[in-house]
Residue frames as a rotation matrix with the C-alpha (Angstrom) as fourth column:
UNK 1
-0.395 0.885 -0.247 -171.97
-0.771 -0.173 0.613 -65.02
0.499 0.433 0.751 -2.42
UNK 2
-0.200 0.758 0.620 -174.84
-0.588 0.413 -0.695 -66.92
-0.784 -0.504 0.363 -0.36
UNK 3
-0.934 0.175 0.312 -176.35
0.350 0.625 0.698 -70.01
-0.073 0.761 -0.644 -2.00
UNK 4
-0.973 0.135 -0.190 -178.38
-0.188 0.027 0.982 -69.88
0.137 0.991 -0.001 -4.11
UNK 5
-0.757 0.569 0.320 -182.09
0.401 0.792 -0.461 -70.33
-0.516 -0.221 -0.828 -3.19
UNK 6
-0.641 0.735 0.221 -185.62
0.060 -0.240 0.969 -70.29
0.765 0.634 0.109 -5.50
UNK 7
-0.845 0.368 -0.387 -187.79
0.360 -0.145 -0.922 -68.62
-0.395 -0.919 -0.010 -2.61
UNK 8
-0.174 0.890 0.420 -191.96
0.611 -0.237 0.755 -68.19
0.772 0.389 -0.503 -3.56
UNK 9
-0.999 -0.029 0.023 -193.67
-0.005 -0.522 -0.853 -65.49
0.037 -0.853 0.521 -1.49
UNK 10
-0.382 0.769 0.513 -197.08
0.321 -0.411 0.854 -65.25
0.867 0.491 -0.090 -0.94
UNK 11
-0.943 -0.218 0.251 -199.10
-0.028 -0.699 -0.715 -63.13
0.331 -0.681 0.653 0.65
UNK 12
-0.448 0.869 -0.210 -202.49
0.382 0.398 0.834 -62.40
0.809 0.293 -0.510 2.33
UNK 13
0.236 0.526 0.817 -204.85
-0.739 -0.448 0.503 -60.87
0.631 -0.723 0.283 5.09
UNK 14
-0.714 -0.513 -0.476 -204.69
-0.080 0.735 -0.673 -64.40
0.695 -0.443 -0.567 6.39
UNK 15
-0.700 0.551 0.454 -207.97
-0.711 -0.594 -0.377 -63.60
0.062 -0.587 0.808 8.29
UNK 16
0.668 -0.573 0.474 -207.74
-0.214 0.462 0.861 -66.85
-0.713 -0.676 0.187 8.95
UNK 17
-0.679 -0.502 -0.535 -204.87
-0.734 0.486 0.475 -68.49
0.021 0.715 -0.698 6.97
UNK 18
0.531 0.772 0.350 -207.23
-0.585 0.632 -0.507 -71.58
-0.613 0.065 0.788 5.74
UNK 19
0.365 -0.347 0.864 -206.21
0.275 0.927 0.256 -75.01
-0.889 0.144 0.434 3.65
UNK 20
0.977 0.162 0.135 -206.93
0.190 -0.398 -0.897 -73.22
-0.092 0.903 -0.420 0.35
UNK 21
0.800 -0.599 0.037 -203.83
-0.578 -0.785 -0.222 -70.97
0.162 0.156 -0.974 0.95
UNK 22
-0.054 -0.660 0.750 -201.64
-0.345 0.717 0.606 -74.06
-0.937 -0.226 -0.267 2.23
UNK 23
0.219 -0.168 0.961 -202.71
0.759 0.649 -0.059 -76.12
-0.614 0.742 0.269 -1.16
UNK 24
0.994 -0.021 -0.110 -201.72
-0.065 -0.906 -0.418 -73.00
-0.091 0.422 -0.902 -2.99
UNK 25
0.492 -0.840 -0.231 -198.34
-0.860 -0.509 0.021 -73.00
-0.135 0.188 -0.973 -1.79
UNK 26
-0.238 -0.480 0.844 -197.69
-0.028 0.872 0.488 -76.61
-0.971 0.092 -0.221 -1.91
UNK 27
0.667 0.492 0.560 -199.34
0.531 0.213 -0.820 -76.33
-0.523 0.844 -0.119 -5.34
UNK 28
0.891 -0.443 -0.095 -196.94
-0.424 -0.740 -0.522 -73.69
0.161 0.505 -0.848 -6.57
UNK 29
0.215 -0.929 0.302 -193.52
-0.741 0.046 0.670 -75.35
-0.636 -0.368 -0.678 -5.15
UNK 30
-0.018 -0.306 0.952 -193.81
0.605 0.754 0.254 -78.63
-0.796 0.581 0.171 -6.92
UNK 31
0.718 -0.037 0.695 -194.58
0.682 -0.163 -0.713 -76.78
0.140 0.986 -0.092 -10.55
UNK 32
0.897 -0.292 0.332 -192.19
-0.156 -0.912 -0.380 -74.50
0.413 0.289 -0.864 -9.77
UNK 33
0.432 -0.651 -0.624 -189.59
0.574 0.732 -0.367 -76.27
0.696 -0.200 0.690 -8.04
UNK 34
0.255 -0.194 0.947 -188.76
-0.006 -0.980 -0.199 -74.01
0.967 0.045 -0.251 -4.98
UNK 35
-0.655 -0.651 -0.383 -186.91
0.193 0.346 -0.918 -74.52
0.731 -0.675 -0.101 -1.77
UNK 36
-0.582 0.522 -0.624 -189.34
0.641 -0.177 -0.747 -72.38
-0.500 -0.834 -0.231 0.43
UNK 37
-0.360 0.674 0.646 -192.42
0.586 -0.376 0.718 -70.59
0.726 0.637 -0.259 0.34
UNK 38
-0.847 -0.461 -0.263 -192.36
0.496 -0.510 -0.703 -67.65
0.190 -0.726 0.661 2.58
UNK 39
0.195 0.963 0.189 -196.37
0.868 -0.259 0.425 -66.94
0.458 0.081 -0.885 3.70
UNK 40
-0.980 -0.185 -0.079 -196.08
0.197 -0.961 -0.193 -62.64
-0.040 -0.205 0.978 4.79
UNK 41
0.186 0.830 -0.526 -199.80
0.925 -0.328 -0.191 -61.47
-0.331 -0.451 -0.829 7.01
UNK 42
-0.509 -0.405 0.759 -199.80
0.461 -0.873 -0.157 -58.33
0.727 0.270 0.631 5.51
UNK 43
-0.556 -0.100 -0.825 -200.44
0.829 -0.135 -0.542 -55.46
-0.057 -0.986 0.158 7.83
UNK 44
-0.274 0.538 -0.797 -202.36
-0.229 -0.841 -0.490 -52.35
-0.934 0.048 0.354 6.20
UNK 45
-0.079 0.492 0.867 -203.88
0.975 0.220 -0.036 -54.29
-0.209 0.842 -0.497 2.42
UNK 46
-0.797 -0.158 -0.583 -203.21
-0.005 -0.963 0.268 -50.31
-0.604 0.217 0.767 0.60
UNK 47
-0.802 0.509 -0.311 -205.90
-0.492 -0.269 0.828 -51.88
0.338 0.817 0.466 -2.32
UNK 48
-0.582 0.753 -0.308 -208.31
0.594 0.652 0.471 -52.90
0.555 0.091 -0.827 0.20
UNK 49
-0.243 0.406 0.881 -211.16
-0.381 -0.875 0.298 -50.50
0.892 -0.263 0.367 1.22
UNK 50
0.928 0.339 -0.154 -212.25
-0.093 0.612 0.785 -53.07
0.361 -0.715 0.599 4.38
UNK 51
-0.109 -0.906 0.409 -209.34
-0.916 -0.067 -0.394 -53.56
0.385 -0.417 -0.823 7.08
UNK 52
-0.648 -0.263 -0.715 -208.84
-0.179 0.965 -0.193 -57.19
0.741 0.003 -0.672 8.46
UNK 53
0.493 0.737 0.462 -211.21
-0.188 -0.427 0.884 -58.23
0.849 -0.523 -0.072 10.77
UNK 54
0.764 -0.327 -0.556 -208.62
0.645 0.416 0.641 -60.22
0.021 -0.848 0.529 12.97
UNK 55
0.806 -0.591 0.040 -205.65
-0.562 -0.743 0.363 -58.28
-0.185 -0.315 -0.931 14.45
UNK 56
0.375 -0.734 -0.567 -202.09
-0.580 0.291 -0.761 -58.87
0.723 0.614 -0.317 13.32
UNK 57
-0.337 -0.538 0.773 -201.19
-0.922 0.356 -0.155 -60.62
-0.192 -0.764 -0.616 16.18
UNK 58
0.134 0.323 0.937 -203.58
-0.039 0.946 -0.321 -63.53
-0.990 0.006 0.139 16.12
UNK 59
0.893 0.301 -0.336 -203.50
-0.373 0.074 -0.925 -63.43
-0.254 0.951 0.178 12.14
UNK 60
-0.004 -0.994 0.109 -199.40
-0.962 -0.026 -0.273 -63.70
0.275 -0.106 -0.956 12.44
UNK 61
-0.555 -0.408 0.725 -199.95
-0.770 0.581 -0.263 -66.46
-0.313 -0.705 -0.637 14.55
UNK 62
0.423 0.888 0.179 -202.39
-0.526 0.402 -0.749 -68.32
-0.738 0.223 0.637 12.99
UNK 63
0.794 -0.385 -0.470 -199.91
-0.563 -0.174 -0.808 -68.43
0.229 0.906 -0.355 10.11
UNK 64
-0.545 -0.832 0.102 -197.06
-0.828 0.515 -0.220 -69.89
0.130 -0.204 -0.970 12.23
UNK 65
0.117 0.644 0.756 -199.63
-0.680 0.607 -0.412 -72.54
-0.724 -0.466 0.509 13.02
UNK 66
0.829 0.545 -0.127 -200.74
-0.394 0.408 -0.824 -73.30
-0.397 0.733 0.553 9.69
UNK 67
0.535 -0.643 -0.548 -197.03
-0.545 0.233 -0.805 -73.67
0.646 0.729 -0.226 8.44
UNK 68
0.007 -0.878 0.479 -195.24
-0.998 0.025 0.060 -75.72
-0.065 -0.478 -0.876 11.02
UNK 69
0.481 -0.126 0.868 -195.86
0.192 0.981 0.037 -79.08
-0.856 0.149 0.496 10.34
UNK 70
0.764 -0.319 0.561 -194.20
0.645 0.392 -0.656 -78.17
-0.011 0.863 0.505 6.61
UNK 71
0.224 -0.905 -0.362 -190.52
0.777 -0.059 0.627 -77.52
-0.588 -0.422 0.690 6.47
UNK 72
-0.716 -0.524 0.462 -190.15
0.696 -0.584 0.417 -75.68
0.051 0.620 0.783 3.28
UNK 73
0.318 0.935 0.157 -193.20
0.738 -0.348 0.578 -73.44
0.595 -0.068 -0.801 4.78
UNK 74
-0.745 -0.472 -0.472 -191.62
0.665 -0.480 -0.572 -70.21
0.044 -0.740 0.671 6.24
UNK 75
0.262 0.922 0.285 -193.34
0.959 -0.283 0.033 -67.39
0.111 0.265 -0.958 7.89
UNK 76
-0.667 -0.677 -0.311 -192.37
0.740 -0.551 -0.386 -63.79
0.090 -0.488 0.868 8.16
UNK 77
0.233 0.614 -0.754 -193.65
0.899 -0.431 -0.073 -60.62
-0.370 -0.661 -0.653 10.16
UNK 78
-0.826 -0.522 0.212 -191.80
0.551 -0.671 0.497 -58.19
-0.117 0.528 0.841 7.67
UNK 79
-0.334 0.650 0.683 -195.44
0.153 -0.678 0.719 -56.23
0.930 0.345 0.127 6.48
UNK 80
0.595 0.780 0.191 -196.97
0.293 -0.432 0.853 -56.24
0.748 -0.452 -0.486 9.90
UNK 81
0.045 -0.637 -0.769 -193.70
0.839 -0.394 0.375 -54.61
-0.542 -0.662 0.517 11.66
UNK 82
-0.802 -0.397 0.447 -193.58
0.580 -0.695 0.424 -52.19
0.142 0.599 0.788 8.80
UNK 83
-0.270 0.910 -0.313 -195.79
0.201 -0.265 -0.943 -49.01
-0.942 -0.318 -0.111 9.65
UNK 84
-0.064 0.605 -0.794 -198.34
-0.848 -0.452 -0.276 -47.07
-0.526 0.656 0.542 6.97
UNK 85
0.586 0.775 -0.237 -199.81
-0.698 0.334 -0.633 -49.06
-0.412 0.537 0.737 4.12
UNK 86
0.185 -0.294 0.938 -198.63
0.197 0.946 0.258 -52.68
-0.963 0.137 0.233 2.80
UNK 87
0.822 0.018 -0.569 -196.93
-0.564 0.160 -0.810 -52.70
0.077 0.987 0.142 -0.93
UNK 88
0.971 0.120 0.206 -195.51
-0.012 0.888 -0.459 -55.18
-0.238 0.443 0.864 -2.47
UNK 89
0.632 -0.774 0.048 -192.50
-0.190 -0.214 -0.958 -53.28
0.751 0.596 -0.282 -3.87
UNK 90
0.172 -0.863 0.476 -191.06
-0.840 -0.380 -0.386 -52.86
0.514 -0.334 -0.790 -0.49
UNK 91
0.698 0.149 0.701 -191.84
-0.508 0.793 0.337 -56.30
-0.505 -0.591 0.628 1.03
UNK 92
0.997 -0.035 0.071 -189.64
0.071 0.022 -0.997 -57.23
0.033 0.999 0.025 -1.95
UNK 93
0.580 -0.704 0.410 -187.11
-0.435 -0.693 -0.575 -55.42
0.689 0.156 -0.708 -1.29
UNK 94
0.410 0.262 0.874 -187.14
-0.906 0.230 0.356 -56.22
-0.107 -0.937 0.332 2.20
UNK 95
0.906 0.062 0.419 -186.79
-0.072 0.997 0.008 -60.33
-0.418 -0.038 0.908 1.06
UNK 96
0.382 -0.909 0.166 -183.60
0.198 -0.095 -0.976 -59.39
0.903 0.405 0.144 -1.47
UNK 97
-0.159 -0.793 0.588 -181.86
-0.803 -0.242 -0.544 -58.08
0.574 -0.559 -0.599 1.65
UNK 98
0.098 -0.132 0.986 -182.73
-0.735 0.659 0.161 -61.18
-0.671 -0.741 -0.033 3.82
UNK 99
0.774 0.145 0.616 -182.25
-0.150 0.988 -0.045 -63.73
-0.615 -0.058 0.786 1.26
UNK 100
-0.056 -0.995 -0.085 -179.94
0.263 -0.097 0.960 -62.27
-0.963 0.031 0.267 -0.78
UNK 101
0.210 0.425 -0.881 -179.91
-0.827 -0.404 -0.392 -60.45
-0.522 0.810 0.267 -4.15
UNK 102
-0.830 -0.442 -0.340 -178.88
-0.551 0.554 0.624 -64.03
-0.087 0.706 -0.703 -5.87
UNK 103
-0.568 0.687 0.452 -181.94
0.475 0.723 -0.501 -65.63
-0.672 -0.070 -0.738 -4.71
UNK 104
-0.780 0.625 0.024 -184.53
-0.127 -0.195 0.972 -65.87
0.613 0.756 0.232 -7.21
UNK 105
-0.612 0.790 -0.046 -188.19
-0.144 -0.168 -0.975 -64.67
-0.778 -0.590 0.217 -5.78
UNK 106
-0.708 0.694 0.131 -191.74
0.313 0.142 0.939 -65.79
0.633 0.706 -0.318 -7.25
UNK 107
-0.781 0.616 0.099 -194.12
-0.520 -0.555 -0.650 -63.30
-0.346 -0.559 0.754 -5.90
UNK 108
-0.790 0.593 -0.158 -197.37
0.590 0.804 0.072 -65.90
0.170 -0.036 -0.985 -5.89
UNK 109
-0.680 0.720 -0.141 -200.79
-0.518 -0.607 -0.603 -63.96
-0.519 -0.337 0.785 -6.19
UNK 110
-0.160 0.970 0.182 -204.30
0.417 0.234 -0.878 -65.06
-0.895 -0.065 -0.442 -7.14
UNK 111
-0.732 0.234 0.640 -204.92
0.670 0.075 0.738 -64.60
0.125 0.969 -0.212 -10.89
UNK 112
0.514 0.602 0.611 -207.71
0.693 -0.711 0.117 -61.48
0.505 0.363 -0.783 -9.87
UNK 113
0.714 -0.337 -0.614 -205.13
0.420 -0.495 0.761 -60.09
-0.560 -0.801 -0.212 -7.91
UNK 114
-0.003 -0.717 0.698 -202.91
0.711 0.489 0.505 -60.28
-0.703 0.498 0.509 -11.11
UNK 115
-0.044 0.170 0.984 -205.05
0.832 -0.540 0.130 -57.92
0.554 0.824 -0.118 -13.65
UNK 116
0.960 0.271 0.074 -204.77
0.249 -0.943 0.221 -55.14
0.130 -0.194 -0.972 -11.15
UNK 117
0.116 -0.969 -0.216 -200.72
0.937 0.034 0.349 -55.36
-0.331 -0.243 0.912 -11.13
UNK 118
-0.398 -0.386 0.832 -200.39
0.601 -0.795 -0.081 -52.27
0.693 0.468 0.548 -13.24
UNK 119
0.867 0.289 0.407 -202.25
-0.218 -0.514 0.830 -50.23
0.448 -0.808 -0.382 -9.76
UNK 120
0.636 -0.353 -0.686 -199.87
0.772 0.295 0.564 -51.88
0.004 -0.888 0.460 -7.70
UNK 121
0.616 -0.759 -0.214 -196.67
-0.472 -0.572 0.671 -49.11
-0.631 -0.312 -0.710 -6.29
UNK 122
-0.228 -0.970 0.088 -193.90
-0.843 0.242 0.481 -49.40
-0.487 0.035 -0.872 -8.74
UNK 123
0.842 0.222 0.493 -194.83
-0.021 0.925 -0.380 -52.48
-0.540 0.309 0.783 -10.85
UNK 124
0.846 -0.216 -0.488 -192.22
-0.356 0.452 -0.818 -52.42
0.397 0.865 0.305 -12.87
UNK 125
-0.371 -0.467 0.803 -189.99
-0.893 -0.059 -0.447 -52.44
0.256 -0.883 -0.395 -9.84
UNK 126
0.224 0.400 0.889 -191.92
-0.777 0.624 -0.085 -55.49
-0.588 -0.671 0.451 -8.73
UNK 127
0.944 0.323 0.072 -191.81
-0.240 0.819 -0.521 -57.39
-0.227 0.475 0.850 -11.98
UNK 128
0.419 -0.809 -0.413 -187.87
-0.349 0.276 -0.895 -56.92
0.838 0.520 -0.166 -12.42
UNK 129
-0.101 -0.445 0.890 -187.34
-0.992 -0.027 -0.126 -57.95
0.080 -0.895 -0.438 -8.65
UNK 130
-0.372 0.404 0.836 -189.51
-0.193 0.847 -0.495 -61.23
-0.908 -0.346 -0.237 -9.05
UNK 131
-0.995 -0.036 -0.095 -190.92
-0.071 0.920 0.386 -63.81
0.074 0.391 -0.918 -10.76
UNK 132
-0.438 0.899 -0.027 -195.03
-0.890 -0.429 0.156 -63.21
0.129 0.093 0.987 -11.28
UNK 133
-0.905 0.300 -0.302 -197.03
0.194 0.922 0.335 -66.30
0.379 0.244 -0.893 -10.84
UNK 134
-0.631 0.685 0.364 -200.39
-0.704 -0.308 -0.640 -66.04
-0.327 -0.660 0.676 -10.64
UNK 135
-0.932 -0.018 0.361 -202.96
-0.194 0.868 -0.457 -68.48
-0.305 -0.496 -0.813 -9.81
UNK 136
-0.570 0.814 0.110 -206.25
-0.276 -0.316 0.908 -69.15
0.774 0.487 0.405 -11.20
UNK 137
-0.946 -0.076 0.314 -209.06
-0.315 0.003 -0.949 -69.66
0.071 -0.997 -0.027 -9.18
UNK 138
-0.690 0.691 0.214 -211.90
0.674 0.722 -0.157 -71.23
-0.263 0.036 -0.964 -9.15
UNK 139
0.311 0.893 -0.324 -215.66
0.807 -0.429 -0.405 -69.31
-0.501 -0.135 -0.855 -10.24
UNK 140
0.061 -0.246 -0.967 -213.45
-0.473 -0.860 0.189 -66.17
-0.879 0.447 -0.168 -11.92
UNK 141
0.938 0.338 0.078 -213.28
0.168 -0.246 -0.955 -65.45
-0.303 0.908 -0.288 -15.45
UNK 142
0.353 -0.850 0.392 -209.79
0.925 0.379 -0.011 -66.12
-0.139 0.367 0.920 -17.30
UNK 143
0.390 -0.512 -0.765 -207.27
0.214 -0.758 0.616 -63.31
-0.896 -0.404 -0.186 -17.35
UNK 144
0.956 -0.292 0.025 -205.99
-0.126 -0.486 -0.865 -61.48
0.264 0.824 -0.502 -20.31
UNK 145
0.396 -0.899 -0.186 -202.89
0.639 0.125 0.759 -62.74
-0.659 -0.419 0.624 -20.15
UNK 146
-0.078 -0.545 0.835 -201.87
0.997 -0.041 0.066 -61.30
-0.002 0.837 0.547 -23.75
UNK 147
0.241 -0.015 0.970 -203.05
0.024 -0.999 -0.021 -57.63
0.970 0.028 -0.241 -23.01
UNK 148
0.943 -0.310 -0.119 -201.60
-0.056 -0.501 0.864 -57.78
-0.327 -0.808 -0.490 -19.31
UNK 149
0.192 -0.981 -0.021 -198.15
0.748 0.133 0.650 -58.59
-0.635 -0.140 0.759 -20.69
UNK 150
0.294 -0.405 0.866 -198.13
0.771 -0.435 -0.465 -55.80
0.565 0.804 0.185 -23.08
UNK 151
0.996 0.085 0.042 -198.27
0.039 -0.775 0.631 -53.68
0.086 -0.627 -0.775 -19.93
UNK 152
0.650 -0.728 -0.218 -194.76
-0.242 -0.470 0.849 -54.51
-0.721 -0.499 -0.481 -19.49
UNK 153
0.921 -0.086 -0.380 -193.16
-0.374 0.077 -0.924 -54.88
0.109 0.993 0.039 -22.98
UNK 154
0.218 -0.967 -0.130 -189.58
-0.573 -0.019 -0.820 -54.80
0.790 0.253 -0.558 -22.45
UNK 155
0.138 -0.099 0.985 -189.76
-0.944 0.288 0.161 -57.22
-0.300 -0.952 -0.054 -19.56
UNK 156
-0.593 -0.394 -0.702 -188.03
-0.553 0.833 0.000 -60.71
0.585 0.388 -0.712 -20.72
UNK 157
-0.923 0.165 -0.347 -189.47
0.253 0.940 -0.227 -62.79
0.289 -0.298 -0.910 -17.65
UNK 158
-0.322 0.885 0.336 -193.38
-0.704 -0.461 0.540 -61.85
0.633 -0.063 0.771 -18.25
UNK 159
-0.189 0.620 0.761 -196.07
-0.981 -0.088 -0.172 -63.36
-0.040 -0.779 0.625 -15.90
UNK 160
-0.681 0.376 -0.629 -196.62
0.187 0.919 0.347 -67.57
0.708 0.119 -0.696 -15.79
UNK 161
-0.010 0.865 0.501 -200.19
-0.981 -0.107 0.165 -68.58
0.196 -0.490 0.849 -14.95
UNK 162
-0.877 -0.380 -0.294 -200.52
-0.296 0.909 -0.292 -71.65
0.378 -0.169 -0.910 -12.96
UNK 163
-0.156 0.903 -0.401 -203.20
-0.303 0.343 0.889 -73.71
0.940 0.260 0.220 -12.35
UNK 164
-0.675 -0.096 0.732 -204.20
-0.716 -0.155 -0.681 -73.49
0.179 -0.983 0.036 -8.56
UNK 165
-0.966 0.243 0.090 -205.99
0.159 0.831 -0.533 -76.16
-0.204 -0.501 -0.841 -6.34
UNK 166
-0.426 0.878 0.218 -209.84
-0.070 -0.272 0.960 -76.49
0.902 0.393 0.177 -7.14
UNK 167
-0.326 0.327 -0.887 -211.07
0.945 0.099 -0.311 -75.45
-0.014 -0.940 -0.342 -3.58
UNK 168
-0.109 0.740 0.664 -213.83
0.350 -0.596 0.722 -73.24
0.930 0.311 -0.194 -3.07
UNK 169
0.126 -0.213 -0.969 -212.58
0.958 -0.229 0.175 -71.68
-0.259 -0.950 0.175 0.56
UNK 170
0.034 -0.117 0.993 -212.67
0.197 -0.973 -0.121 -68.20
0.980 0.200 -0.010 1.27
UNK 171
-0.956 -0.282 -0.080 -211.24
0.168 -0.304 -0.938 -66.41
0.240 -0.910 0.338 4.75
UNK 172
-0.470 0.860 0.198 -215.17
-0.798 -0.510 0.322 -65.06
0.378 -0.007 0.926 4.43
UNK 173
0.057 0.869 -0.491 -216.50
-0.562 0.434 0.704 -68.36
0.825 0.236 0.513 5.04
UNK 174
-0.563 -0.665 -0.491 -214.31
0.350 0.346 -0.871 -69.29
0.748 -0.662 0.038 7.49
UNK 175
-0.996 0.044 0.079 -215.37
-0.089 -0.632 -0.770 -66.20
0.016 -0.774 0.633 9.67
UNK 176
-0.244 0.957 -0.155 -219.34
-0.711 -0.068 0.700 -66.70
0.660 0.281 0.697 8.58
UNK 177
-0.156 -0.071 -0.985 -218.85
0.281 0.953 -0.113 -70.38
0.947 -0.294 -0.129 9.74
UNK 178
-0.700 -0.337 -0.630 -217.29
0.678 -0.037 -0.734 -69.28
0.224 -0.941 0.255 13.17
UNK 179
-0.856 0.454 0.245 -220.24
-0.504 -0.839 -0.205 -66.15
0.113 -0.299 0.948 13.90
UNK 180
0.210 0.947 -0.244 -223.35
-0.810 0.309 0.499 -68.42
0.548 0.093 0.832 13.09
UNK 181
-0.165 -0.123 0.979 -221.40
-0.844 0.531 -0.075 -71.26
-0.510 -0.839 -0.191 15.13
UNK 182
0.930 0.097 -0.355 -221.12
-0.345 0.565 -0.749 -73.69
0.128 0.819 0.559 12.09
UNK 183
0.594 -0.762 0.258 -218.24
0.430 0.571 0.699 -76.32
-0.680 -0.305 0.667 12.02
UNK 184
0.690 -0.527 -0.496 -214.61
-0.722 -0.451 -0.525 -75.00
0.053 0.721 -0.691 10.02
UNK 185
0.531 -0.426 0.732 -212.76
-0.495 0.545 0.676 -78.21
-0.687 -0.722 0.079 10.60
UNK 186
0.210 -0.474 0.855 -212.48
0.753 0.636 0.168 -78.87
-0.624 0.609 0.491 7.25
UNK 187
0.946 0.035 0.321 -211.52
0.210 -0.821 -0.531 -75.25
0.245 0.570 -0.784 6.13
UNK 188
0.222 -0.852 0.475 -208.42
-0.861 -0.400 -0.315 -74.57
0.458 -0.339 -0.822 8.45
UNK 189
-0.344 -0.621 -0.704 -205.94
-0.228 0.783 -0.579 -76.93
0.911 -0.039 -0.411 9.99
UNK 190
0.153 0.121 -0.981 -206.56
0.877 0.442 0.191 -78.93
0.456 -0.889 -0.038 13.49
UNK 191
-0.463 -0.466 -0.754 -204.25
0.836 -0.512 -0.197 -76.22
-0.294 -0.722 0.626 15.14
UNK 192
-0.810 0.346 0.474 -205.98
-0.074 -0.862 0.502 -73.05
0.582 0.371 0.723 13.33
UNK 193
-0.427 0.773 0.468 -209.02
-0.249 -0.599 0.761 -73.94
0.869 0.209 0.448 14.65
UNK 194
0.249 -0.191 -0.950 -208.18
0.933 0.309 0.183 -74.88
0.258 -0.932 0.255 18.09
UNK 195
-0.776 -0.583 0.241 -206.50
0.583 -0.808 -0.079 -71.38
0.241 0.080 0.967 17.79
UNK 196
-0.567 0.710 0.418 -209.81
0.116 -0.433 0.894 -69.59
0.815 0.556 0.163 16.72
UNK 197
0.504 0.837 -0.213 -211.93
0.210 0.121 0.970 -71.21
0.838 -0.534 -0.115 19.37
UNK 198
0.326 -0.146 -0.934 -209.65
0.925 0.252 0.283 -70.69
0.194 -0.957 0.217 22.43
UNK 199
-0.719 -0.389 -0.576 -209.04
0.472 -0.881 0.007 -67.03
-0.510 -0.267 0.817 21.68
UNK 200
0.330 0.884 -0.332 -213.01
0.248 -0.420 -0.873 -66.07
-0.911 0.206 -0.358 20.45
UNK 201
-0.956 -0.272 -0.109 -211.80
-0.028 -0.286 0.958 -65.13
-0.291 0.919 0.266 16.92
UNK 202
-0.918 0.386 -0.089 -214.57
-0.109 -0.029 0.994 -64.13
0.381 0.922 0.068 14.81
UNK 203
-0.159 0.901 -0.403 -217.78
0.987 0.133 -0.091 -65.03
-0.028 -0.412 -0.911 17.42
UNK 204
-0.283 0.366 -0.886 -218.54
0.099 -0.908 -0.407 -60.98
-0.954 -0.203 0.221 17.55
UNK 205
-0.903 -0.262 -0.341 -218.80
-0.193 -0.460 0.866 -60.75
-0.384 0.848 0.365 13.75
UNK 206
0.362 0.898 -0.251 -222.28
-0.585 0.009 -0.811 -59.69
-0.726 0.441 0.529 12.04
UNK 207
-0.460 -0.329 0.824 -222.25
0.540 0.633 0.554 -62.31
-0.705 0.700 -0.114 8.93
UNK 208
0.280 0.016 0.960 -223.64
0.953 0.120 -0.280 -59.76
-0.119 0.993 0.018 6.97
UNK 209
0.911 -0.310 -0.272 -221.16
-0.363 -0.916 -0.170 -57.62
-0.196 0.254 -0.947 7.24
UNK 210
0.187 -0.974 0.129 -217.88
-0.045 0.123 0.991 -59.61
-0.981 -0.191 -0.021 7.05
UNK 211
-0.158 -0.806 0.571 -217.35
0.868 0.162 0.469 -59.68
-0.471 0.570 0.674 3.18
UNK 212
0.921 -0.021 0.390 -218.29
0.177 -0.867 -0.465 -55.70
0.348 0.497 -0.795 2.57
């Protein structure tokens, strides 16, 4: 048997990866005590009706940016190598065979991303693979925690809701920022947005069309 490691995942369009999502995961390791926190560009978003606006390449890469100054910050390309539509169950999977079925996973989502778990492929498959944690967020309305756990009754390790960073950042504003030619210096890291500007990211985008 492999050692032992307590491995958070989170996902995301990443469209850009932005600070928010960094204090997220640095926010989620300390209360949760976890070795690494494995950020995963997804590659087809199955519950989103709007496709990314950046391509997986630069979105991928953006990501290796955002995490290399922090060690326990890994990134992986597992959803956008995988073809058809992005779920959760198999990314999952996917992580048990590269980290091993001893590691313990905490699948790290956004607290409105949370009350649609019972849509997701396979939840119950998801919730006995991992560890739920979901995040609150700023401006949203508190989650039924007590009538989402009844969804899964017979499940011992039910959802934990952590309190997430109070930043008011959205990939949307990012891209708005970058179309209207507005500064993002304090939204994404140094290197993100060196990134952006030296490969046009986002200067073609109508701003009122990037959050339909």
């Amino acid at each position: 048997m492999g050692v032992k490691q307590r491995i958070g995942v989170l996902g995301g369009t990443f469209d850009p990866i932005h600070v928010g999502h960094v204090a997220i995961a640095r926010s989620a390791r300390s209360s949760l005590d976890l070795d690494y926190i494995v950020l995963i560009p997804a590659g087809q978003p199955w519950l989103r009706s709007v496709k990314p606006v950046g391509n997986a390449y630069h979105r991928l890469a953006m990501t290796e940016l955002a995490a290399e100054s922090e060690r326990w910050l890994l990134v992986s390309d597992i959803e956008i190598k995988r073809p058809g539509p992005t779920f959760t169950v198999d990314t999952l999977e996917q992580l048990r065979d590269i980290y091993g079925h001893w590691s313990e996973l905490y699948l790290i989502v956004g607290e409105d991303a949370l009350k649609d778990l019972h849509l997701w492929r396979s939840p119950e498959r998801v919730v006995n693979m991992a560890q739920v944690i979901g995040v609150k967020r700023p401006g949203l309305e508190a989650l039924d925690i007590i009538n989402m756990r009844k969804m899964f009754p017979e499940k011992t390790q039910q959802p934990i809701i952590l309190e997430g960073p109070s930043l008011h950042i959205s990939a949307m504003e990012v891209r708005e920022r970058v179309a209207t030619g507005r500064p993002i210096g304090h939204l994404v890291t140094k290197s993100v947005e060196a990134y952006i500007h030296s490969n046009n990211l986002y200067r073609e985008t109508n701003p009122e069309l990037v959050g339909k």
